[in-house]
C-alpha positions in Angstrom: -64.8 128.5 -15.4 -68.6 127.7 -14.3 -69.4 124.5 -12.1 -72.8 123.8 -10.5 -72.9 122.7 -7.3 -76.0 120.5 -7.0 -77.9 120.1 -3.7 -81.2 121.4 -1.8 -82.5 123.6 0.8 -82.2 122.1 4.6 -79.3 119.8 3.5 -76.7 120.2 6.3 -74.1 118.3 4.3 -75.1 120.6 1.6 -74.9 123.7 3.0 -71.3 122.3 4.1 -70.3 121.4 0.3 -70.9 125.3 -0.5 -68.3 126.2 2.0 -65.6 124.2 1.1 -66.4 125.1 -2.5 -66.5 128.9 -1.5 -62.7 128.5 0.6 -61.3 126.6 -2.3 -62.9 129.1 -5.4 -62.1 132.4 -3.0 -58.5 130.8 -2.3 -57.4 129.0 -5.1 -59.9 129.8 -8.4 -61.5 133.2 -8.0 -62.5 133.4 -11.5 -64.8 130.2 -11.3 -68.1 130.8 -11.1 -70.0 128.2 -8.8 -74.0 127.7 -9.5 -76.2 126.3 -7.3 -78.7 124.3 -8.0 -81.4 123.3 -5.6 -82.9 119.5 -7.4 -85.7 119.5 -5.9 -86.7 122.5 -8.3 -85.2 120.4 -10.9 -86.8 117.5 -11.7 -84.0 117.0 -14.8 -81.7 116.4 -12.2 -83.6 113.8 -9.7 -83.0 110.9 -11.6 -78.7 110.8 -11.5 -78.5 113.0 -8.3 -81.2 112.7 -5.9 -79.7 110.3 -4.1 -75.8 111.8 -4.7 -76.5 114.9 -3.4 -74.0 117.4 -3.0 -72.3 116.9 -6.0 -69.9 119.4 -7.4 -70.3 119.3 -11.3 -68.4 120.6 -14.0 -71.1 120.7 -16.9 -69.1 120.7 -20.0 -67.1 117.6 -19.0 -69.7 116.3 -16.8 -67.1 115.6 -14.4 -68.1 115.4 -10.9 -67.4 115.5 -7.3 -69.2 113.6 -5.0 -70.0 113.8 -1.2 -68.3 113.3 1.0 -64.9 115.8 -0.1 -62.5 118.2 2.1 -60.9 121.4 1.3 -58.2 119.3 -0.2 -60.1 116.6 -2.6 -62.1 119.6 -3.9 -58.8 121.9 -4.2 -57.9 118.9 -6.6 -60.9 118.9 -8.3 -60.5 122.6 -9.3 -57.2 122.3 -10.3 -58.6 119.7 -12.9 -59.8 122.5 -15.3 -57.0 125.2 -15.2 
């Protein structure tokens, strides 16, 4: 499984998404891949998530995780695409 894990550079709350994503993918889902990807480089992405920001996305449902989430919501979240 692949999800993106959308954010930017200097983002406290971001750099705190990526490790509660890394727990839950090294604990529960070591197979999933997790991309990051930094908006601000992205203009695609500014309109639906500049504001959101960190989201946790899975692209081929487009379902998504928005901040704030613990360990647990994003456990859930994972557990979604088994």
């Amino acid at each position: 499984m692949r999800l993106l894990l959308l954010g930017t550079e200097g983002c406290h709350l971001c750099e705190e998404a990526q490790e509660i994503v890394a727990a839950c993918v090294n604990e529960i889902a070591p197979e999933t891949q997790i991309e990051l990807i930094d908006i601000a480089e992205q203009p695609e992405w500014q309109p639906d998530y500049a504001i959101k920001i960190p989201v946790l996305l899975e692209p081929e449902s487009r379902r998504e995780l928005g901040w704030p989430f613990d360990y647990a919501q994003a456990a859930s979240f994972l557990q979604q695409f088994d």
